[in-house]
MDAnalysis code that builds the backbone (N, CA, C; Angstrom):
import MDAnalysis as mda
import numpy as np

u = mda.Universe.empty(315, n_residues=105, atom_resindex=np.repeat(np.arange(105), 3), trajectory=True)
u.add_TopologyAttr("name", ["N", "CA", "C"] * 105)
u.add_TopologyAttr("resid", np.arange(1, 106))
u.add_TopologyAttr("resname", ["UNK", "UNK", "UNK", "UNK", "UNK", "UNK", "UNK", "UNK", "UNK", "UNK", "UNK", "UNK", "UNK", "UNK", "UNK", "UNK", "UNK", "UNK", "UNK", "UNK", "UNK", "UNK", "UNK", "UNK", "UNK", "UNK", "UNK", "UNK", "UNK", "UNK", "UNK", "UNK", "UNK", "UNK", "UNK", "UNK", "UNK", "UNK", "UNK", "UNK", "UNK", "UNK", "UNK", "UNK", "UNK", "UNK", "UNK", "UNK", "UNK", "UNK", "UNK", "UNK", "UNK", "UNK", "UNK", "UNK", "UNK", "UNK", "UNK", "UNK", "UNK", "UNK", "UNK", "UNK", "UNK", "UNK", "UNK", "UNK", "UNK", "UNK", "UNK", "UNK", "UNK", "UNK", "UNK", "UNK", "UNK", "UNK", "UNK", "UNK", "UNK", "UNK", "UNK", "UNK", "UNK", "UNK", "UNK", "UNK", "UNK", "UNK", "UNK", "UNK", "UNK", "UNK", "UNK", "UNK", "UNK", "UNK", "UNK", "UNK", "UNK", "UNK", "UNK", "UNK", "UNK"])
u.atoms.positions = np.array([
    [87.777, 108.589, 96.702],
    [88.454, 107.374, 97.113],
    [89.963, 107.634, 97.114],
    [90.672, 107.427, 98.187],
    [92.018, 107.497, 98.396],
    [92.688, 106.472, 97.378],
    [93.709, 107.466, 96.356],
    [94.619, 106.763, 95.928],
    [93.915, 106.429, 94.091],
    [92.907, 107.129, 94.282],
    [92.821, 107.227, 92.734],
    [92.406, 108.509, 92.102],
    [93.211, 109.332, 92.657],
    [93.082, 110.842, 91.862],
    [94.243, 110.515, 90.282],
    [94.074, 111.488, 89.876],
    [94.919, 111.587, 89.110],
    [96.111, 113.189, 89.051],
    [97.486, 112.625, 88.534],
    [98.170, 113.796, 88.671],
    [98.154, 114.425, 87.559],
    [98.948, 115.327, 87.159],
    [99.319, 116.004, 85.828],
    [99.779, 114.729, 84.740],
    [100.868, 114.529, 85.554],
    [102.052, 113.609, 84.646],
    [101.278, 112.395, 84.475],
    [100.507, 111.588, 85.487],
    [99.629, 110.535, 85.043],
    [98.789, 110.464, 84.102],
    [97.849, 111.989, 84.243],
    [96.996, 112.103, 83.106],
    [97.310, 112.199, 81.653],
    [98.327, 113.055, 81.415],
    [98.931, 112.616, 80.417],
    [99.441, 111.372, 79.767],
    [99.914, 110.630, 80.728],
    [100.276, 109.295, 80.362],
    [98.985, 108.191, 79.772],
    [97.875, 108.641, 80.531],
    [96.848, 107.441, 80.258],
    [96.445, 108.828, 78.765],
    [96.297, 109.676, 78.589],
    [95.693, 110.169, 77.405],
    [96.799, 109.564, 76.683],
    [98.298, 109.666, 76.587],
    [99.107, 108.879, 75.182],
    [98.553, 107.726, 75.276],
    [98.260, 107.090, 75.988],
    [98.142, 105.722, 76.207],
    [96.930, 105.458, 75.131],
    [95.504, 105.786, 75.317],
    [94.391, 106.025, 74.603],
    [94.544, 106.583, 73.254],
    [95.008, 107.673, 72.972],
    [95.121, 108.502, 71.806],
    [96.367, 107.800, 71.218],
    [97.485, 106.978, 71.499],
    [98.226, 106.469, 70.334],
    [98.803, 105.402, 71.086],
    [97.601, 104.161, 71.274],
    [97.936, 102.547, 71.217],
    [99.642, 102.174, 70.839],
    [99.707, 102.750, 70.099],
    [100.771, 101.958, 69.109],
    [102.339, 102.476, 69.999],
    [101.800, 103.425, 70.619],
    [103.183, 104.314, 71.290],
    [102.980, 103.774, 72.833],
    [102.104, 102.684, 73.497],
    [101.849, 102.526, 75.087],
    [103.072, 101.749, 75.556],
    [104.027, 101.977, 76.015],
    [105.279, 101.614, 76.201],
    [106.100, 102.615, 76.343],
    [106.606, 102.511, 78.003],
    [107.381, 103.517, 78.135],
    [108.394, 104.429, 77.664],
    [108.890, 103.772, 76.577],
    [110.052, 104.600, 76.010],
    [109.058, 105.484, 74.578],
    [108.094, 104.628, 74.650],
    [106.818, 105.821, 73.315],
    [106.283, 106.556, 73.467],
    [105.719, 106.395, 75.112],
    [104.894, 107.118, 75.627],
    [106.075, 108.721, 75.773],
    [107.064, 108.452, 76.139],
    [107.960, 109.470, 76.729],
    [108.301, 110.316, 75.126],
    [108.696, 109.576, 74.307],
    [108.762, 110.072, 72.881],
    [107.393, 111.418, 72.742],
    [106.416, 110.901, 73.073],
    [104.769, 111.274, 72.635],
    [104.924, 112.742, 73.400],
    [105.045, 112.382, 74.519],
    [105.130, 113.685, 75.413],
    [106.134, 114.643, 75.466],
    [107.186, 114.216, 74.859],
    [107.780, 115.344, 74.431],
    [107.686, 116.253, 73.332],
    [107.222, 115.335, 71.820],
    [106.875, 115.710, 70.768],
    [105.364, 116.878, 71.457],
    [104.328, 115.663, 71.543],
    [103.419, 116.727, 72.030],
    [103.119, 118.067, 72.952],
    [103.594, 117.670, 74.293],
    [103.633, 118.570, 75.221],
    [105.051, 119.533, 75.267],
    [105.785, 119.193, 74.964],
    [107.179, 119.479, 74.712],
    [108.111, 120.035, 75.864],
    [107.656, 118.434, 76.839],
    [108.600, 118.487, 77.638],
    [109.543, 117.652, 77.929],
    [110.848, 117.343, 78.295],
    [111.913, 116.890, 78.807],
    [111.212, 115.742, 79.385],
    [111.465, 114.512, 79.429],
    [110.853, 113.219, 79.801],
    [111.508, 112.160, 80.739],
    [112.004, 111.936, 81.859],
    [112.981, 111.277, 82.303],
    [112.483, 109.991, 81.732],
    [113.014, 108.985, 81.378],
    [112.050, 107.656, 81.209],
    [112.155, 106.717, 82.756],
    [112.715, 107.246, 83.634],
    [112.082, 106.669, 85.085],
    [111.189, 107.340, 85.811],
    [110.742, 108.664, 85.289],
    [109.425, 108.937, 85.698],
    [108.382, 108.246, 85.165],
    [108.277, 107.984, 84.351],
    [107.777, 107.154, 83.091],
    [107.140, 105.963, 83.870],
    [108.269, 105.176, 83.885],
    [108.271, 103.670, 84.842],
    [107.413, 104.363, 86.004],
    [107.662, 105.015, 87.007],
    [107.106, 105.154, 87.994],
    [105.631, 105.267, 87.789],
    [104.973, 106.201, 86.842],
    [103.934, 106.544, 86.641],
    [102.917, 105.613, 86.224],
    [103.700, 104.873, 85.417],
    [102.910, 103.700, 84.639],
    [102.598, 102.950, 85.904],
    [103.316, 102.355, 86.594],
    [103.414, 101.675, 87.783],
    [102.403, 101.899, 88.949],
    [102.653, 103.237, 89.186],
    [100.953, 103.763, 90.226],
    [100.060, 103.397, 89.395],
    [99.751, 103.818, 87.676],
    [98.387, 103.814, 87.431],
    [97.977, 102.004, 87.200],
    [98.807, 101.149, 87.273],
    [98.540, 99.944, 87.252],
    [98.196, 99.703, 89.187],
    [98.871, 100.008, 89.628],
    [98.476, 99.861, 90.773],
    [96.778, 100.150, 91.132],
    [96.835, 101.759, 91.115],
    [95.487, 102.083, 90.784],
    [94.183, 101.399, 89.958],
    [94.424, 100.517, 89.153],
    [93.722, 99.399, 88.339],
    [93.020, 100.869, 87.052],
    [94.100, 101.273, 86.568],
    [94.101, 102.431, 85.275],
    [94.421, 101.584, 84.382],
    [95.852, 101.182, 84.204],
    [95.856, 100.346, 83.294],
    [96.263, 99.238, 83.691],
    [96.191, 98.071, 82.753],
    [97.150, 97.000, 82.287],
    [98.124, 96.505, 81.560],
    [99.129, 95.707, 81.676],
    [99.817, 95.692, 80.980],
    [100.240, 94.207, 80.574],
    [100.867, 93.778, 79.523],
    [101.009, 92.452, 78.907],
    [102.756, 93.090, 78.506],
    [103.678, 91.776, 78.597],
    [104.999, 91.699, 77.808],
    [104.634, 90.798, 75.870],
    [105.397, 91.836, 75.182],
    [104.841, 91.436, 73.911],
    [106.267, 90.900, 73.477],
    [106.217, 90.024, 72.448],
    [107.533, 89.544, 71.872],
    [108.555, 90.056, 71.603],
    [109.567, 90.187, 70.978],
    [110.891, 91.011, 71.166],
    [110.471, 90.962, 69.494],
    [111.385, 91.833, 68.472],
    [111.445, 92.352, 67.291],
    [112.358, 92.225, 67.108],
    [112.563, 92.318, 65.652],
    [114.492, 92.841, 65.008],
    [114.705, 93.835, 65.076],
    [113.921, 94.774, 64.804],
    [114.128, 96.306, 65.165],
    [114.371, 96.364, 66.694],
    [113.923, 95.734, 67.844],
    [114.439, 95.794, 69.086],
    [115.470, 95.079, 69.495],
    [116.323, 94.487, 68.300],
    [117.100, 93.408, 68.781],
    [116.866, 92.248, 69.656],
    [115.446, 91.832, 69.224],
    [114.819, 90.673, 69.712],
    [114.380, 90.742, 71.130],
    [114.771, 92.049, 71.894],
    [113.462, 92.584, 73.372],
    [112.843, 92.360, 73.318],
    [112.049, 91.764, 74.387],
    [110.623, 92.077, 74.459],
    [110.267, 93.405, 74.690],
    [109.063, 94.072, 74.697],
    [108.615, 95.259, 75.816],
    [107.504, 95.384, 76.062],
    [106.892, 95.417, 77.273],
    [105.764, 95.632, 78.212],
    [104.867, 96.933, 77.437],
    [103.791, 96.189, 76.969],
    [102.484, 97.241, 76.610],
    [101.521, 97.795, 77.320],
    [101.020, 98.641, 77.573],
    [100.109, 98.803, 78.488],
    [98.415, 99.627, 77.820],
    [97.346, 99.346, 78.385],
    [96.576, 99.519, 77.690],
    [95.553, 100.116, 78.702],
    [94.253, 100.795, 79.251],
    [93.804, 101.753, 79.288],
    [92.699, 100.714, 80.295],
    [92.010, 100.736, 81.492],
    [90.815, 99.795, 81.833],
    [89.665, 100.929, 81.776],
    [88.267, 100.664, 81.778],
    [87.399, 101.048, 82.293],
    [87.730, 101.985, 83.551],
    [88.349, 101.390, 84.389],
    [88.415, 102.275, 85.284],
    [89.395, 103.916, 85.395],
    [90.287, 103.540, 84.048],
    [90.933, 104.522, 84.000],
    [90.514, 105.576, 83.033],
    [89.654, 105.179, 81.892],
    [88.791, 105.855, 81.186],
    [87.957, 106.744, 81.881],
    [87.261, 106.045, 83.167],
    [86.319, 107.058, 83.811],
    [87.090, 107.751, 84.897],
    [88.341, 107.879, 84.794],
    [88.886, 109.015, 86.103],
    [89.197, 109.889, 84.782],
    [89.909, 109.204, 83.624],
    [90.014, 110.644, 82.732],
    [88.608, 111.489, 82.466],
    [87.854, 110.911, 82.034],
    [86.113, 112.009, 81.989],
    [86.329, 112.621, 83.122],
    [86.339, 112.157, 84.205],
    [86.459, 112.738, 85.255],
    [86.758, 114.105, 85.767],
    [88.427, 114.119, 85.171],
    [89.178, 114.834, 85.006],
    [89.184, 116.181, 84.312],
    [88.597, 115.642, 82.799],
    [87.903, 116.712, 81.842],
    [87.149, 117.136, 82.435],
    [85.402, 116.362, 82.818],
    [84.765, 117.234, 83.585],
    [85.005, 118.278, 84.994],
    [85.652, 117.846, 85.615],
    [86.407, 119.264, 86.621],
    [86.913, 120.263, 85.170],
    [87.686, 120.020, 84.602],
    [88.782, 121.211, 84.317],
    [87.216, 121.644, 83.236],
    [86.666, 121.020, 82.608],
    [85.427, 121.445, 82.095],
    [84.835, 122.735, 82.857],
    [84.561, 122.435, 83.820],
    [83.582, 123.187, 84.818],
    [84.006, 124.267, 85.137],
    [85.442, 123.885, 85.553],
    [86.158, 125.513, 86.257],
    [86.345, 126.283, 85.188],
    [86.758, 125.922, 83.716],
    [87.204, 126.491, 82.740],
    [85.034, 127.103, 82.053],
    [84.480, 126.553, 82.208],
    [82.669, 127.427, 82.165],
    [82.721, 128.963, 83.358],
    [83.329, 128.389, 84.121],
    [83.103, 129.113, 85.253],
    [83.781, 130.506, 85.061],
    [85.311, 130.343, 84.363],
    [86.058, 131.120, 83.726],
    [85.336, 132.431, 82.492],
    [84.788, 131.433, 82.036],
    [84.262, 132.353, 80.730],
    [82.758, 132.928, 81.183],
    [82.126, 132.706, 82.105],
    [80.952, 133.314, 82.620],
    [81.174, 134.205, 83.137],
    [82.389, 134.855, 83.845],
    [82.071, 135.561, 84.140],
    [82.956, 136.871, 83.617],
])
């Protein structure tokens, strides 16, 4: 289906997204991926990415109340659908397969 593959940089984003709830917000998510993957993070790639995979119906997102620690901001959470769960399996299963295919022979 056109328009719901997934990229590198997306996939990553919906795995922080899944694997640390607490970080789904663009400026956490970008934190996550650098710590983890340890790369350089623009945070408007960030925005962009989040943005296709909502488009895509990957995730959703809700604005949550502002904090004292945020100086009373709000910031936009985003959280993981069904549908974006099964393009990540997805995903694994390809790199699954080619990576069997690797060691067989």
């Amino acid at each position: 289906m056109k328009g719901t593959n997934l990229g590198e940089f997306e996939e990553l984003v919906l795995l922080v997204t899944v694997a640390r709830p607490e970080e789904a917000y663009s400026v956490g998510i970008a934190k996550v991926l650098e710590e983890v993957a340890g790369r350089k993070v623009v945070h408007s790639v960030v925005h962009a990415s989040l943005n296709r995979l909502v488009k895509k119906g990957f995730l959703t997102s809700e604005m949550k109340p502002g904090s004292q620690k945020r100086g009373g901001r709000r910031k936009r959470v985003f959280e993981i659908t069904s549908a974006g769960m099964k393009a990540l399996e997805k995903v694994k299963d390809q790199r699954d397969n080619l990576w069997a295919m690797i060691h067989s022979t």
